[in-house]
GUDREN-850494 format. One record per residue (C-alpha): residue number from 1; residue in three letters; x, z, y. Coordinates in Angstrom, 2 decimals, m for minus. Each point is the difference from the previous one (the first is absolute). Layout:
BEGIN
REC     k     r         x         z         y
REC   NUM   ALA         X         Z         Y
...
***
This chain:
BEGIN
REC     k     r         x         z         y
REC     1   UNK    153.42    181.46     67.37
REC     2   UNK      2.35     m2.56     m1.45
REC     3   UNK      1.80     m2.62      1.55
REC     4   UNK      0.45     m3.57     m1.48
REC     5   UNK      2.93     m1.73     m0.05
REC     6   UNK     m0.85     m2.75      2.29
REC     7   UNK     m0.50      2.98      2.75
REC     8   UNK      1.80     m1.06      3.63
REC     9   UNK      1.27      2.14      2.41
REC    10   UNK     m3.02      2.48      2.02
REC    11   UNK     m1.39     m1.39      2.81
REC    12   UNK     m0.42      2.66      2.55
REC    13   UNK     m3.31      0.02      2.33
REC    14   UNK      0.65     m0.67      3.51
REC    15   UNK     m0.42      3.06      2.44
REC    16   UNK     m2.63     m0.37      3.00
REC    17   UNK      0.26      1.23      3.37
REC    18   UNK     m2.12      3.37      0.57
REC    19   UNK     m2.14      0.40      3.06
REC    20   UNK      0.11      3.04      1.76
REC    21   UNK     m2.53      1.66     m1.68
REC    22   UNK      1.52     m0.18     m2.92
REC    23   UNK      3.11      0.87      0.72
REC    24   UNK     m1.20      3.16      1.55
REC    25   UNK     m1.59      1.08     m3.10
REC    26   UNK      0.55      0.79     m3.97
REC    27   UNK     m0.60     m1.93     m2.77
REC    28   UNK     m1.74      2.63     m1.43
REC    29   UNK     m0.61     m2.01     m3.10
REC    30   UNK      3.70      0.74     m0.78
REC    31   UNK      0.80      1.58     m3.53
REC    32   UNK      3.06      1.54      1.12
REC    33   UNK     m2.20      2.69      2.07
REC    34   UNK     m2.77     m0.08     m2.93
REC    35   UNK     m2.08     m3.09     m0.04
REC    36   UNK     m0.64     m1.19     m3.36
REC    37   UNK     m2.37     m2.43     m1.99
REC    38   UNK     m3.20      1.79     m1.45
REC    39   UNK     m1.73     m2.50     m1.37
REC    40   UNK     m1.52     m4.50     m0.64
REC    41   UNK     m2.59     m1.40     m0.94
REC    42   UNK      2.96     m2.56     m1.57
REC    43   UNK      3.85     m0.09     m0.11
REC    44   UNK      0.24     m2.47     m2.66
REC    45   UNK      2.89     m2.36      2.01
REC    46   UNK      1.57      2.53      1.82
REC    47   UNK     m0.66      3.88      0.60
REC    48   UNK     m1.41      1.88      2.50
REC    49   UNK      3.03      1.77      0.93
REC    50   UNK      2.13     m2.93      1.19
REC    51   UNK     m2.00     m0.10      3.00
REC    52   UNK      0.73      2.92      1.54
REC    53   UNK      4.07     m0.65     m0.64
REC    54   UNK      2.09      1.12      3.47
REC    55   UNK      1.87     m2.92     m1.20
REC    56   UNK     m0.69     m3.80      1.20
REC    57   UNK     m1.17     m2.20     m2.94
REC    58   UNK      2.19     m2.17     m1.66
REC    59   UNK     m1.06     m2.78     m1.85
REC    60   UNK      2.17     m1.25     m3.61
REC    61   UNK      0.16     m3.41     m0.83
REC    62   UNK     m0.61     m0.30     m3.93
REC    63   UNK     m0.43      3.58     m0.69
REC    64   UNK     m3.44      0.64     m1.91
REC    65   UNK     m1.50      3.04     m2.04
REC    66   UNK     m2.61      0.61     m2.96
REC    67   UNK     m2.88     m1.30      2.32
REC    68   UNK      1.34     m2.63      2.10
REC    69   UNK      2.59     m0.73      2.94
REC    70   UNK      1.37      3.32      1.30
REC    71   UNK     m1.32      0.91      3.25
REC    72   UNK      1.39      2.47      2.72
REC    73   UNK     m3.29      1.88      1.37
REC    74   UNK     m3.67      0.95     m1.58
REC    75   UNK     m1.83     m3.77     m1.54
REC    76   UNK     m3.12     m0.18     m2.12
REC    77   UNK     m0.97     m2.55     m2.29
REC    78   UNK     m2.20     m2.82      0.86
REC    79   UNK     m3.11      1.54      0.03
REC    80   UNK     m3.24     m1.48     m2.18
REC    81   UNK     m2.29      2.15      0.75
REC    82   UNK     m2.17      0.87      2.98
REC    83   UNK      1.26      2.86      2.41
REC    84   UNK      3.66      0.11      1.49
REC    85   UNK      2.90      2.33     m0.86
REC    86   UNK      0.92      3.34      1.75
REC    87   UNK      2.85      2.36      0.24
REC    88   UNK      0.24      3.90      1.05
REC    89   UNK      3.53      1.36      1.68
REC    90   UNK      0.62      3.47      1.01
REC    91   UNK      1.95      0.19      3.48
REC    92   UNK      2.96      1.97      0.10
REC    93   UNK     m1.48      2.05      2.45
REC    94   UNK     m3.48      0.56      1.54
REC    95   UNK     m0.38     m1.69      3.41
REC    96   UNK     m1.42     m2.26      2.54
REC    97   UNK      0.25     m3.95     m0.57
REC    98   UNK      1.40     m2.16      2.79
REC    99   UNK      0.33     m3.26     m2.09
REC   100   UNK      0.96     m1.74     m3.20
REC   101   UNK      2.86     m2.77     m0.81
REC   102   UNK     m1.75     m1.44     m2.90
REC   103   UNK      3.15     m2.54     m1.70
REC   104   UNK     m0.93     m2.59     m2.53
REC   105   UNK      4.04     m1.76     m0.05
REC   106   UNK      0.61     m1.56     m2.65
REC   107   UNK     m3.74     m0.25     m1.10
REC   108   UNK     m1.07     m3.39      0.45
REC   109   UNK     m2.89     m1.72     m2.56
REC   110   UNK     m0.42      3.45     m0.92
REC   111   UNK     m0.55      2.20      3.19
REC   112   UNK     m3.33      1.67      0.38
REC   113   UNK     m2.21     m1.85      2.74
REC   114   UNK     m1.03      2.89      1.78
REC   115   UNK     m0.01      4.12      0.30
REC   116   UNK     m1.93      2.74      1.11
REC   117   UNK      1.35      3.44      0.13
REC   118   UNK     m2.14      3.56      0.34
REC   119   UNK      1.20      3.68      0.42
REC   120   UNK     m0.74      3.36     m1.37
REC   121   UNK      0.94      3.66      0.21
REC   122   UNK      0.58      1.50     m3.48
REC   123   UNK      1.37      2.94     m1.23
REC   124   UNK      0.36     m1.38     m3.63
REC   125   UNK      1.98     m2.93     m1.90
REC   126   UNK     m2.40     m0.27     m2.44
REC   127   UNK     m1.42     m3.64     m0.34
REC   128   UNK     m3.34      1.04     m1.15
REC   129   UNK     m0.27      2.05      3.28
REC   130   UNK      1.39     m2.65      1.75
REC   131   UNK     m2.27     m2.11     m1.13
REC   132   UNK     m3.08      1.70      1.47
REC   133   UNK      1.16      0.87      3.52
REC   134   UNK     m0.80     m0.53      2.90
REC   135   UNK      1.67     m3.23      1.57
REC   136   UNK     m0.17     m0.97      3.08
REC   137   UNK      1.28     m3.06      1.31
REC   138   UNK      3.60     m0.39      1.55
REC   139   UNK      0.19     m4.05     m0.30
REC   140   UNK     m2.57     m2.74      0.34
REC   141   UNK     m0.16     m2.74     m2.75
REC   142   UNK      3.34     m1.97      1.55
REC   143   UNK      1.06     m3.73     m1.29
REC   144   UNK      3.56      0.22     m1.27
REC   145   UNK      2.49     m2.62     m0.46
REC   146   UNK      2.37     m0.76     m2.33
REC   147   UNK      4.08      0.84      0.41
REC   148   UNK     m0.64      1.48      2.97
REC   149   UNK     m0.43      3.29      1.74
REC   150   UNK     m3.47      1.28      1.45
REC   151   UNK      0.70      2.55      3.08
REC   152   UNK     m3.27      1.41      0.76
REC   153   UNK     m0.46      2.78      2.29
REC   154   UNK     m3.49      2.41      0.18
REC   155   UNK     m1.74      2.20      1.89
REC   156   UNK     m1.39      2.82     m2.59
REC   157   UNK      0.81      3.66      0.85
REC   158   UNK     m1.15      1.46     m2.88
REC   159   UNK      2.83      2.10     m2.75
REC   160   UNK      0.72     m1.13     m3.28
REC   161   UNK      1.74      0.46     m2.46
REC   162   UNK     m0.89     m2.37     m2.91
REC   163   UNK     m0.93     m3.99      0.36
REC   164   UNK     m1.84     m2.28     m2.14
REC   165   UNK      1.27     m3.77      0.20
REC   166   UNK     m2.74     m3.02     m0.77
REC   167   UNK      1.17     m3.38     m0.32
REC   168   UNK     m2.16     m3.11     m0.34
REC   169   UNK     m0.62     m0.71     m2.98
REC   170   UNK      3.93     m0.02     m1.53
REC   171   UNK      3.42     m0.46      0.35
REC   172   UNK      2.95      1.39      1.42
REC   173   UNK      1.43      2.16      2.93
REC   174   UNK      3.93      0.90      0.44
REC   175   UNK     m0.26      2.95      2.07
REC   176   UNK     m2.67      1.97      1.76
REC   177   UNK      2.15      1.71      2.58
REC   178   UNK     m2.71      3.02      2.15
REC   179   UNK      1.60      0.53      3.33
REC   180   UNK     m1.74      3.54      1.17
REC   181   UNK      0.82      3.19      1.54
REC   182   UNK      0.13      3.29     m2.02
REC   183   UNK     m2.72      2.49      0.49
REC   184   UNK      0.30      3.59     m0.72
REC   185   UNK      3.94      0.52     m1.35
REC   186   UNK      0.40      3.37      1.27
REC   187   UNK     m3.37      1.37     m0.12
REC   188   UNK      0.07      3.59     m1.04
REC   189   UNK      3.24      0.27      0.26
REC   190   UNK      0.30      1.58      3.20
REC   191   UNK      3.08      0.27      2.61
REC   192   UNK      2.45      1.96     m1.51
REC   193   UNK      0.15     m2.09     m3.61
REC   194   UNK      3.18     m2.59      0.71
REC   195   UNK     m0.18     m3.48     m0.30
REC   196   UNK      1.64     m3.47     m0.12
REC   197   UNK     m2.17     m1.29      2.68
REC   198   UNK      1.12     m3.25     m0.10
REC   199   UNK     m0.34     m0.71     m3.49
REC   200   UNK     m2.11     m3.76     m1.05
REC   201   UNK     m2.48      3.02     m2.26
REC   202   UNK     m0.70      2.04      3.17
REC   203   UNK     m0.68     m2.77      2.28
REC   204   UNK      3.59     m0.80      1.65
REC   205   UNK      0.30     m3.53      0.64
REC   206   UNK      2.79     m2.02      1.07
REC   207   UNK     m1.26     m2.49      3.38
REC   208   UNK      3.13     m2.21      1.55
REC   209   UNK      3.59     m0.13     m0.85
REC   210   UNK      2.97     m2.28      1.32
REC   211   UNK      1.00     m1.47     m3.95
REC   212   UNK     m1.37      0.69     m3.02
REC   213   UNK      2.29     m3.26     m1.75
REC   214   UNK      0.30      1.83     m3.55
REC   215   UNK     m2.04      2.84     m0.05
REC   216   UNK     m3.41      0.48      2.14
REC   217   UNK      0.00      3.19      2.12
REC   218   UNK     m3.10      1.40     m1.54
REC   219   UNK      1.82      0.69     m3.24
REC   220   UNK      1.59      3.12      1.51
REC   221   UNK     m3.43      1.85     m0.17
REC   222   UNK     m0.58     m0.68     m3.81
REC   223   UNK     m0.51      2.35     m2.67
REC   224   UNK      3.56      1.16     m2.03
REC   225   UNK      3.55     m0.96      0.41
REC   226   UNK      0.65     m3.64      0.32
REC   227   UNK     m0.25     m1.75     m3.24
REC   228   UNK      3.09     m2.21      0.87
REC   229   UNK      1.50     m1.59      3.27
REC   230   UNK     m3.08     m2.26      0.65
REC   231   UNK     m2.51      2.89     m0.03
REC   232   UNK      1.39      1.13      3.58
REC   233   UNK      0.18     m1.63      3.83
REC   234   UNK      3.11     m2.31     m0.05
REC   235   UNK      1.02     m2.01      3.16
REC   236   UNK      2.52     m3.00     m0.07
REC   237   UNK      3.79      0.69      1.49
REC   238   UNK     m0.11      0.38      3.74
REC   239   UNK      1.90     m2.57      2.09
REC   240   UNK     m0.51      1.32      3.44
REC   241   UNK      0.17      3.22      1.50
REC   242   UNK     m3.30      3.06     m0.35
REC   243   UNK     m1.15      1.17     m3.20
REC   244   UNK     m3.08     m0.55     m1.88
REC   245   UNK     m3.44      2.33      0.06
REC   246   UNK     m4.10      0.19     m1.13
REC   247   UNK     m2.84      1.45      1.40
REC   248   UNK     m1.77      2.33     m2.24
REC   249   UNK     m3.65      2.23      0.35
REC   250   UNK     m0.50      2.79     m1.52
REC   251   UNK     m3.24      1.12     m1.93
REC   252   UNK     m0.58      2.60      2.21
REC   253   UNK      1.45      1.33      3.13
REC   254   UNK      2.44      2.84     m0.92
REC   255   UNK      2.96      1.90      1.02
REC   256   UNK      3.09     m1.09     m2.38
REC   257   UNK      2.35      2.69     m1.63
REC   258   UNK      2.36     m1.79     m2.65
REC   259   UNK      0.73     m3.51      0.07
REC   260   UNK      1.74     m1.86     m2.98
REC   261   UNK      1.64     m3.01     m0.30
REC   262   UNK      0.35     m1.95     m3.40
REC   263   UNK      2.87     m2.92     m0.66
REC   264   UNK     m0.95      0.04     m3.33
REC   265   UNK      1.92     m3.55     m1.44
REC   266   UNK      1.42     m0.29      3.41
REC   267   UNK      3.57     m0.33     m0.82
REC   268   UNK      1.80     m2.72      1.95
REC   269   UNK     m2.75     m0.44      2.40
REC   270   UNK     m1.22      2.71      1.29
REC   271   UNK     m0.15      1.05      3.92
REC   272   UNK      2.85      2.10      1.26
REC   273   UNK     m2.05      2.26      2.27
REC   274   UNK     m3.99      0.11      0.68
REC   275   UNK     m1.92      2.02      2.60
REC   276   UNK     m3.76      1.02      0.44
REC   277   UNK     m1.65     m0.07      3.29
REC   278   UNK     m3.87      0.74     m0.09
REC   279   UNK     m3.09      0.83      2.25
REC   280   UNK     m3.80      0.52      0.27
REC   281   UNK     m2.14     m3.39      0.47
REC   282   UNK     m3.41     m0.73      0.05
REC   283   UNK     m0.89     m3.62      0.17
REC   284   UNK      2.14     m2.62      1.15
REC   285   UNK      0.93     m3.84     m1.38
REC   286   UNK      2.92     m0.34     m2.37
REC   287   UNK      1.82     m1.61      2.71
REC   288   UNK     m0.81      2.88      2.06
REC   289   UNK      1.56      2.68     m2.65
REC   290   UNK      2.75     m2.27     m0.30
REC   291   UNK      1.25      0.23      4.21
REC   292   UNK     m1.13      4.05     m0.09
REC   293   UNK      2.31      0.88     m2.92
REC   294   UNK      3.14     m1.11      1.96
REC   295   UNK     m0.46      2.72      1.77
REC   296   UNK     m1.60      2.49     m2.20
REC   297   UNK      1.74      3.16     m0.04
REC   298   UNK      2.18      1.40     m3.00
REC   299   UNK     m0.90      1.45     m2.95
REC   300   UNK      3.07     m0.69     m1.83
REC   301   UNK      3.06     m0.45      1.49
REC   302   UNK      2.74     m2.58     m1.48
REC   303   UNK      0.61      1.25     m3.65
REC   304   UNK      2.74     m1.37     m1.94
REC   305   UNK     m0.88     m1.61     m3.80
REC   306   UNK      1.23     m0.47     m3.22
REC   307   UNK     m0.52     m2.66     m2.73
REC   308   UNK     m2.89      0.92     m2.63
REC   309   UNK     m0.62      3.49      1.08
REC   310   UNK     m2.54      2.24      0.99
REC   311   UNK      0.50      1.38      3.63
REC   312   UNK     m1.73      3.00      1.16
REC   313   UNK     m0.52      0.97      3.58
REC   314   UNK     m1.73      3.64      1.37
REC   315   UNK      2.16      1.52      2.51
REC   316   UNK      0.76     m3.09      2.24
REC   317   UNK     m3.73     m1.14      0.46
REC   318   UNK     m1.19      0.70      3.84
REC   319   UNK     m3.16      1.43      0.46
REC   320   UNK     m2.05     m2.36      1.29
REC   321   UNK     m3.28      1.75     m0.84
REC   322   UNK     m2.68     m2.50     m1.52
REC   323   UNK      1.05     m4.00     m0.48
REC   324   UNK     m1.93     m2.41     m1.56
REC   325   UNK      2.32     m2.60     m0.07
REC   326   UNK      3.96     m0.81     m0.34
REC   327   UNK      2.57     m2.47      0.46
REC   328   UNK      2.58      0.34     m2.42
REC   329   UNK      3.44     m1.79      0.41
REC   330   UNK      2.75     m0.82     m1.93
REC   331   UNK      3.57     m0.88      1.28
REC   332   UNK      0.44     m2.66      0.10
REC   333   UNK     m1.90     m1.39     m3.34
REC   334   UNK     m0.15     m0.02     m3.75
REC   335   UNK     m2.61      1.98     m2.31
REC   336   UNK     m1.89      2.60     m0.41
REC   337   UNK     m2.12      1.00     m3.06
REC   338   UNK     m2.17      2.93      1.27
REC   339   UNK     m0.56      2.09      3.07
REC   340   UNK     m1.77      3.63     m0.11
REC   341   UNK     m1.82      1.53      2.94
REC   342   UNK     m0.85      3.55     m1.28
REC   343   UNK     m2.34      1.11      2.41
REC   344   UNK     m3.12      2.52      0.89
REC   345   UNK     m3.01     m1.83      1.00
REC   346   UNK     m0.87      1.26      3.39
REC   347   UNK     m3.31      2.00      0.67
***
């Protein structure tokens, strides 16, 4: 794509508050645990691809390509024919749907009018396959607006692992993000195989956290090192006495054995110490989790850290038996790029 030279400055979409649902879950439409764009029945404005970006759209004043005005997410042409347009995504993982943030910013005369959404469980990328699955439907024909994001939660308890995308008859959507849970990511592989159990691929999600100002807290579970200092969980400079934390779930209640602890870009700003304290939970309210984990015993104790290094822990981890959740606390603040919980899933 080119830019012309009348392009302004990018015009970044404005976030949206999660509800809970959401924020207990994956976006399991994520490429950096898999997802990726098989295939459109159009992509002339903009490709399929775009839509499934971690990243919120931007929007560029002036900047235009080949086929139009650039657009940040998928957008057909205007359509002339009877029919609609229609889209198939692979997850990044197999699982169970909980809802859908489906984000037209920036898309106004252009934005499709309305979507539908169904599910399938395939074994194979291959569009033709694809093509004559079985679908089954995850999302109701739903009236969209334009510049705007559509939170939409549903109540389908089937497992998939590829969607296919109709929008009426045209136009454009920014992002499509799939907030699920993860089904099956350590099937087969039995209790003595080692894990990072709190990895975003294996189902580890990050629920509530004290300041995320540059960095959100769910970072720490992606794929890789960081990519650079906004790829990590950042809070701003502390004022006031305590320290800064998050809540995270594991996939998969386990019993941990090697914990590491990335400041990868971290130079000037990362914590001085962090600690680990952890337990089992079933159910509760985030608020809930929140007033437990004061008091959640340690799995960690106060480790001292270093800027953009990898720090390894084995011998000073307590054994707490299985956990399904931690708390994990820097002192007093700065930021983190990733945090490992090497584990054995527990029988």
């Amino acid at each position: 794509m080119t830019s012309s030279p009348a392009s302004g400055a990018p015009i970044t979409a404005a976030s949206t508050d999660l509800p809970e649902w959401a924020r207990r879950a994956v976006n399991l439409a994520n490429p950096r645990i898999g997802a990726k764009a098989i295939c459109a029945s159009d992509e002339f404005f903009a490709p399929l691809a775009r839509m499934l970006d971690p990243q919120p759209a931007v929007f560029v004043p002036g900047k235009y390509d080949a086929n139009g005005k650039w657009m940040d997410g998928w957008e057909t042409r205007r359509k002339r024919t009877s029919g609609h347009d229609w889209a198939i995504v692979k997850l990044g993982r197999r699982g169970r749907i909980a809802g859908f943030d489906v984000d037209t910013s920036h898309f106004t005369g252009n934005y499709a009018p309305a979507i539908s959404i169904e599910g399938t469980l395939a074994t194979s990328d291959d569009p033709e396959v694809l093509k004559q699955a079985a679908w089954t439907p995850v999302l109701g024909a739903t009236t969209l607006k334009g510049n705007a994001h559509h939170l939409v939660e549903v109540a389908n308890g089937g497992v998939f692992s590829h969607l296919r995308v109709h929008i009426y008859p045209d136009g454009g959507v920014a992002r499509l993000r799939v907030y699920g849970h993860i089904v099956g990511a350590f099937a087969g592989s039995g209790t003595e195989a080692l894990h990072d159990l709190a990895a975003l691929e294996n189902g580890g999600r990050a629920l509530a956290w004290n300041d995320a100002h540059f960095g959100a807290a769910a970072n720490l579970l992606l794929p890789g090192r960081g990519l650079d200092m906004g790829d990590g969980w950042e809070t701003r400079r502390r004022r006031e006495p305590g320290n800064d934390w998050c809540l995270l779930a594991l996939g998969a209640p386990g019993i941990i054995e090697k914990i590491d602890v990335d400041t990868a870009h971290f130079k000037g700003n990362y914590p001085d110490r962090c600690s680990l304290q952890a337990a089992r939970v079933e159910g509760g309210t985030e608020q809930s989790l929140i007033a437990q984990s004061m008091f959640w015993p340690v799995l960690l104790p106060e480790q001292k850290l270093g800027m953009d290094a990898e720090h390894r822990f084995a011998d000073e981890i307590a054994a707490l038996g299985p956990i399904t959740h931690v708390r994990f606390n820097i002192f007093p603040d700065g930021g983190v790029s990733r945090l490992r919980l090497w584990g054995r899933v527990a029988a």
